[in-house]
N, C-alpha and C positions, 0 to 999 in steps of 0.2 A: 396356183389356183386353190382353190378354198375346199370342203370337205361338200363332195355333193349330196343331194336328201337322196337315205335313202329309198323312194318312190322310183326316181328317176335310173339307180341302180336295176331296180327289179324288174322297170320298165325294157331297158338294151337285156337284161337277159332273158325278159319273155319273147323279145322279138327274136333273138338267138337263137333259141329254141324253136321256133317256127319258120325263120328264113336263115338257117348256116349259112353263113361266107355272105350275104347283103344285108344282111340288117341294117352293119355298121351305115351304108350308102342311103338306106331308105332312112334311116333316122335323120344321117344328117339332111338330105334334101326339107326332109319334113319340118328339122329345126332351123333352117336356112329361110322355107316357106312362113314359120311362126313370129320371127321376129328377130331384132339386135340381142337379145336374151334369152339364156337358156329357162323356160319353165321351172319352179322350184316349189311353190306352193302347189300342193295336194288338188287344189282346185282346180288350179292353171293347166295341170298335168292332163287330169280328165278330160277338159278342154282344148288341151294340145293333142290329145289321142281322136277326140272325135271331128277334129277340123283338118290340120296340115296333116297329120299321119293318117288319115282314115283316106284322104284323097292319094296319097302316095301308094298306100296300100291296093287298092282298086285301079290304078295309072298300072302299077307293076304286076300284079295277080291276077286282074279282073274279079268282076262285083263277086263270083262265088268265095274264090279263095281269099280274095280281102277279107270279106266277112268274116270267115272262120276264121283267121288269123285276128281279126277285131275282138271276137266273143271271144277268145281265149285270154288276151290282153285284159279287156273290161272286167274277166271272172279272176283274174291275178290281182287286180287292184282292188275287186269288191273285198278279194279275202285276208288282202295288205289292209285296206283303208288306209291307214295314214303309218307305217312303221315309223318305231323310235330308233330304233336301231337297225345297224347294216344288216345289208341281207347278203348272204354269200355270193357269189358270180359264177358264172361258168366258167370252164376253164377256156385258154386260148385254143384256136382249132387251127389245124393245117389249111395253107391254102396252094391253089395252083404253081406249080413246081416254074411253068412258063414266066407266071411273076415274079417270084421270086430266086430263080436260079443266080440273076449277079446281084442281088442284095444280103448283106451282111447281117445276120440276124442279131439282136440286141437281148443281151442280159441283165436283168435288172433293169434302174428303172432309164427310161428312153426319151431323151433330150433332147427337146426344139425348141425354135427363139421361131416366134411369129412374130413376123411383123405385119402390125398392126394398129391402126389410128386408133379405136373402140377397143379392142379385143375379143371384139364379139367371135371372130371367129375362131379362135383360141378355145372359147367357152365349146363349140358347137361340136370341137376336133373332141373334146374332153368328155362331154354327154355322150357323142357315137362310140368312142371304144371306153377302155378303162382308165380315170384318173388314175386309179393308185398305181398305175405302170408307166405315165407318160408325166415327165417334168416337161411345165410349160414356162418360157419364161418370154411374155409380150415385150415387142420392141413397141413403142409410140414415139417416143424425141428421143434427143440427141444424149439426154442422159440415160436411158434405159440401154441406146445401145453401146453406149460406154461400159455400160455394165452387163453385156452379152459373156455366157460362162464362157471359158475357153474348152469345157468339153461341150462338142454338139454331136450329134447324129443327125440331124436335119434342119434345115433352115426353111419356115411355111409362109409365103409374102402373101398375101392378100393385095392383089393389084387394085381390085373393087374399092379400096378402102384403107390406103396410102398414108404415113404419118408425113407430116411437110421435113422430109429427110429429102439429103442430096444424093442422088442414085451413086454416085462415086465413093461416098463417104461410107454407105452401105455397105456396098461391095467388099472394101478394103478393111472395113470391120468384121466381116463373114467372111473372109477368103479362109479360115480356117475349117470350115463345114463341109465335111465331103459331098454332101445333096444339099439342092434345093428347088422344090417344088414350088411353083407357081403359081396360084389359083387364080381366074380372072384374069388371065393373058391376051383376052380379047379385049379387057379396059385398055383404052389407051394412052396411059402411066405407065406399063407392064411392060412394053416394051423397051423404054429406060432401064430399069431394072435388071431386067434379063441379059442385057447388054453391058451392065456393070457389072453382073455377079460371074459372067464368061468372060470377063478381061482378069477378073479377081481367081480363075481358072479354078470355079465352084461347077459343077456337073451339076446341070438345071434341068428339067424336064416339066413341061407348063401342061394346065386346064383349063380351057376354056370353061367360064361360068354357067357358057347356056347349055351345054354338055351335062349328062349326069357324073355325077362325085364318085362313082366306082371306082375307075384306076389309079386316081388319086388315095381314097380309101384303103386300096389294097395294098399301092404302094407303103402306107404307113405302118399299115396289121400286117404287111408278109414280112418285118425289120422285130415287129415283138415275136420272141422266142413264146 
């Protein structure tokens, strides 16, 4: 993945700051609601803040606390405008012990293969938490997943949005990945999938799409240290 603007940095950590432990979930719902693309131009952002995130925000808070959470957003980018350079991050915060009590937490930087037709949702994993921590490397065809690293920590299928790969071939090429999470398990592709990556005796745990993106979120942020 490429070096994101910093806007979109200063964006997850304003929302950090006013929603610990869900941001990462309301972000990505709201970039999932925006488009195949993560926002990048200064303009797009403003307009990504007052459209999908402002509806997220109000769905999850209600209209008072959306608000204030809005005005505080809007007054961090009036005083960004357009930054040239990065802007620091927060640091990572603790999360519920129940989620992560049998997951392995990850030092340094943290390794999944998406697969993925687009990679849009690659982009969307990368916007909600932090690129500079999470190597992404998109599966789409049969040469990408040839070239899947042999270190992984997670394997992220996007059932919604399926590269024309053979669910067996898949499999047998991920059978080295101790997780792999699901998303879109109620596409019905997904269940091909799931059934390759359990013969490949990978530990799969699915999301349904119409479901909110929380424990999937969490499952990812409770693995960075």
């Amino acid at each position: 993945m490429g070096t994101e603007p910093p806007v979109l940095a200063l964006l997850r950590e304003r929302l950090e700051r006013e929603l610990p432990g869900a941001s990462a979930a309301v972000l990505f719902e709201a970039l999932n609601a925006w488009g195949p693309r993560v926002p990048v131009a200064f303009v797009d952002v403003v307009a990504f803040v007052h459209g999908p995130l402002r509806q997220r925000l109000f769905a999850r808070l209600g209209a008072e606390r959306g608000r204030a959470v809005l005005r505080e957003i809007e007054r961090a980018l009036r005083l960004a405008e357009q930054p040239t350079r990065p802007i620091p991050r927060l640091d990572a915060r603790a999360f519920d012990e129940e989620t992560t009590t049998t997951l392995a937490r990850v030092e340094g930087a943290f390794d999944v293969a998406v697969v993925s037709r687009s990679g849009a949702l690659a982009e969307r994993i990368a916007a909600a938490l932090d690129p500079a921590r999470i190597a992404l490397a998109v599966v789409s065809s049969a040469l990408s997943l040839a070239r899947v690293p042999r270190r992984l920590h997670v394997v992220l299928v996007d059932a919604s949005d399926l590269p024309a790969l053979d669910p067996g071939d898949l499999g047998a090429a991920l059978a080295h990945a101790p997780l792999a999470l699901v998303w879109a398990c109620d596409a019905p592709p997904a269940a091909l999938v799931i059934a390759a990556l359990e013969r490949a005796c990978v530990r799969v745990m699915t999301f349904a799409q119409a479901e909110p993106p929380d424990p999937m979120i969490d499952v990812l942020r409770a693995r960075l240290r």
